[in-house]
N, C-alpha and C positions, 0 to 999 in steps of 0.2 A: 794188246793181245795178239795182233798180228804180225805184230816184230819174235812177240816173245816165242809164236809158234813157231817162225822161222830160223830161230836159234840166236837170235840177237841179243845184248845186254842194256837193257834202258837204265842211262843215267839220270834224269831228270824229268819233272814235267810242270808244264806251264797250264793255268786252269783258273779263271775266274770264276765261273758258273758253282756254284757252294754245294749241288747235285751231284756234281758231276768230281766233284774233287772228292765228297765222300766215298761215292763209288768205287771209283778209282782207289782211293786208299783201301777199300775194305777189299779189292782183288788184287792190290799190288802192295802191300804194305811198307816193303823197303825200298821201295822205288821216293824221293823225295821229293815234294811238288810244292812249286813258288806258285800259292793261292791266292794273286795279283793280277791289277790290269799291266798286261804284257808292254804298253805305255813307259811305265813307273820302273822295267828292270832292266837295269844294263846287262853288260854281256859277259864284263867281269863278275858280276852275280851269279851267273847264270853259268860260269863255266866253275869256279868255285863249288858252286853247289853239286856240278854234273864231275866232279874232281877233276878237270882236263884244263889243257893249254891251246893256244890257237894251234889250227892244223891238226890235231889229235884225234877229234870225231870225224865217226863214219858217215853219220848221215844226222841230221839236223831235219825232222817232218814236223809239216804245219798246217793247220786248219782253220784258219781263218773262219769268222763268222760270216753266214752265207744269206740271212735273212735279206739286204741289201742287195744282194743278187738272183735269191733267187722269186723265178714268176710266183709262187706260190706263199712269198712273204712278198716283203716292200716294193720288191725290184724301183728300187730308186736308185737313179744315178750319185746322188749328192750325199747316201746315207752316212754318215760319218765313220761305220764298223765298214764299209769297204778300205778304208783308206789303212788296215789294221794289217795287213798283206806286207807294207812297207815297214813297218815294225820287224817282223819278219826275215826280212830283207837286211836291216840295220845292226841285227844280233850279229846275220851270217856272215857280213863285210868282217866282225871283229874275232867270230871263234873260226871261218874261216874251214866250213866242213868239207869232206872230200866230195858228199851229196847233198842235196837239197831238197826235199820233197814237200810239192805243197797240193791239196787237194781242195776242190770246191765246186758248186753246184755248175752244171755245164752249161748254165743261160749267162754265165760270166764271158762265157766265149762270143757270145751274143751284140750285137748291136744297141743300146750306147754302150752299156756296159766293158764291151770290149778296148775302152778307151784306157782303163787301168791296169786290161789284163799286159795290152800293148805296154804300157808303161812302165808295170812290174817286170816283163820281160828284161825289158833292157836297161832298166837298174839291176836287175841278176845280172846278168852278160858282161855290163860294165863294172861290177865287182869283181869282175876275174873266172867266168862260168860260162860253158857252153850250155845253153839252154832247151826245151823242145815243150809246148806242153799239148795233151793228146786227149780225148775222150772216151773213158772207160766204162762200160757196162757190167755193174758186177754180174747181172746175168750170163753173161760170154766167159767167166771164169769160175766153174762149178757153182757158184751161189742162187740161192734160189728167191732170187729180188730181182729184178729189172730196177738200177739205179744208177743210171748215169752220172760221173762224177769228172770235173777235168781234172787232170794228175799234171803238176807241171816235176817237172823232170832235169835238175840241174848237176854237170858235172864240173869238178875245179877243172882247170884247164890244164895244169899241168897232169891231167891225168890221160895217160894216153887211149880215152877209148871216146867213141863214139856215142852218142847217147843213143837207143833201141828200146819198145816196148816191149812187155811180155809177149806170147803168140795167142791166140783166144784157143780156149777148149775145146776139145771135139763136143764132150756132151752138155748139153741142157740138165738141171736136175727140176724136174717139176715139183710142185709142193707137194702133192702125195706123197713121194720120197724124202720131201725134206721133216713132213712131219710123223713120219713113220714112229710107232713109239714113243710119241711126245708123252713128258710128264703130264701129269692131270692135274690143272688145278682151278677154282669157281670162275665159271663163267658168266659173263655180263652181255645181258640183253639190252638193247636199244628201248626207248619209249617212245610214244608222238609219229610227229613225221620221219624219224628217221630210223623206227621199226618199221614203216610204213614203204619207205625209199627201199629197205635192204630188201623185201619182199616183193618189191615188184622189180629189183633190178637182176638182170639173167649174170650170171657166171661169165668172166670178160668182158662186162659195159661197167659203164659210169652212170651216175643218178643221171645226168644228163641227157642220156639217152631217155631217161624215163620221164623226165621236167624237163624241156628244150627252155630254159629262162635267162638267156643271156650267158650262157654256159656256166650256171652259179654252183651246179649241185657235180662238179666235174671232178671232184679230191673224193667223194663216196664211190665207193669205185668193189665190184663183187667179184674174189679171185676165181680162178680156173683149178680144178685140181690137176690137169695135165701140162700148165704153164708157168713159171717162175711167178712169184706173186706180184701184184704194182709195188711202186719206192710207197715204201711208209713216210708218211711227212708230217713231222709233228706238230702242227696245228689242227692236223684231221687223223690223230692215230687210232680216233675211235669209231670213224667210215673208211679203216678199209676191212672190207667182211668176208664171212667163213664163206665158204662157197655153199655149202647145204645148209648151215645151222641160222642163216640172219642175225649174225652178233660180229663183234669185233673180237680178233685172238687173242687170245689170252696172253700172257707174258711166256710161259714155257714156250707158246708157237712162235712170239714174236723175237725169242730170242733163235729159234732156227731158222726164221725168215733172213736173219740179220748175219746169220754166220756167226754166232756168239753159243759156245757150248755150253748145255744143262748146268753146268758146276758154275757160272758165272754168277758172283750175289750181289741183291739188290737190299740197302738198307730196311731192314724189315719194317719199318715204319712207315717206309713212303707208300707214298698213291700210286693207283693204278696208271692214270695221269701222267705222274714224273718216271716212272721208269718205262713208258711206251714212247715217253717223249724222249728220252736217255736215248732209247736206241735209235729212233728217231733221226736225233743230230748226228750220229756216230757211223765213221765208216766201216763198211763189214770188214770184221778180223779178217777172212780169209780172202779178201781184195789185196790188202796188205801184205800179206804174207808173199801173197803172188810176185807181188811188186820187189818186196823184200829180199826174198830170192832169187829174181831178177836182179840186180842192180849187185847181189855181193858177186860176180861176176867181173863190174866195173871195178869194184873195192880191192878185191884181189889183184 
């Protein structure tokens, strides 16, 4: 979505998760997607199907699975979906793209963790890439999420420019603003203890502040209406709450927390569940865009 806002042409796309390929196909439908562990496809596959030749692509973006990395999933060193980066990595030696774009949760940059960010580095590098990677706040580029993400940022070498991030925003958009005229659609109230948690937690605390228990209740978290909301994280996309109402957003909200426009559709069968967790994993369209934009600078 945030390529396509930026005027880009998507050739292809890689997708195991069976949610998320539906989706995809039902907002992208002629775009063609290899529905495979990314493992199993070479890159004659993969250029075949994107119709191109080595050298040919502009940009090559990858999102590796971030559960391995990030504090709020496994954060294990050893997880085996970290090591999925270097796959990645394997395509790009063979098609050989002008850019490289890979993003992921920013506790990669982290200590142990940062032992593969080191290492992906300079197997980019040593492919023939000047490399950089940097931490980005969608909140610092009009999005109305606080979500830190690392962006790594690779150029071919024979391309004569320097690698540069975008410049951050002048404004802030706060959620007031972001959900201005959101569609309407049923909302879902908490029960137990965690009607209990959203009613005693104040507008910019965590349940944490309200349960001090080994900092367990820290992903319930009650937004601000005058501050970008917290990162939605999809193991808890149903504690992060309205700020006046005590409930979790609804899908119309959570699609403008995410930077994802009203007209985006979600398999009308799925759960409320799979598609808070959809946007969840996903980086906001208009992060993208930013970056997008950026970078056809380099390509030109």
């Amino acid at each position: 979505m945030g390529y396509k806002i930026a005027g880009y042409n998507e050739l292809a796309a890689v997708e195991w998760w069976n949610l998320a390929v539906e989706t995809f196909k039902l907002n992208f439908p002629r775009i063609p997607v290899l529905s495979q562990d990314i493992k199993t496809i070479s890159s004659r596959e993969l250029m075949e199907t994107a119709g191109i030749k080595p050298k040919e692509l502009d940009i090559l973006d990858a999102s590796p699975p971030c559960q391995g990395f990030s504090k709020s999933g496994k954060y294990e060193l050893k997880d085996i979906r970290n090591q999925l980066i270097f796959e990645v990595i394997r395509l790009a030696k063979d098609i050989k793209p002008k850019i490289i774009i890979i993003e992921n949760v920013d506790s990669m940059a982290d200590r142990p963790m940062n032992k593969i960010l080191v290492k992906a580095l300079a197997e980019i590098k040593k492919s023939g890439y000047k490399v950089k990677a940097a931490i980005m706040d969608a909140a610092n580029y009009s999005i109305p999420q606080h979500r830190k993400r690392l962006i790594i940022i690779a150029i071919r070498n024979n391309i004569n420019k320097e690698i540069s991030y975008p410049a951050l925003h002048n404004k802030i958009i706060p959620l007031w603003k972001a959900l201005e005229n959101c569609p309407i659609e049923n909302k879902i109230y908490p029960s137990g203890k965690s009607h209990a948690l959203s009613i005693l937690m104040k507008p910019g605390k965590d349940g944490a502040s309200v349960i001090n228990k080994n900092n367990k209740f820290f992903s319930h978290r009650k937004c601000k209406w005058n501050r970008p909301a917290f990162t939605l994280i999809k193991s808890s996309v149903r504690h992060l709450i309205h700020p006046d109402e005590n409930r979790p957003f609804t899908i119309p909200e959570l699609k403008r927390i995410c930077s994802f426009p009203d007209s985006f559709k979600f398999p009308s069968e799925m759960s409320y569940g799979n598609k808070a967790g959809l946007l969840a994993n996903s980086v906001p369209p208009l992060l993208i865009k930013v970056i997008a934009e950026h970078v056809k600078e380099f390509i030109k």
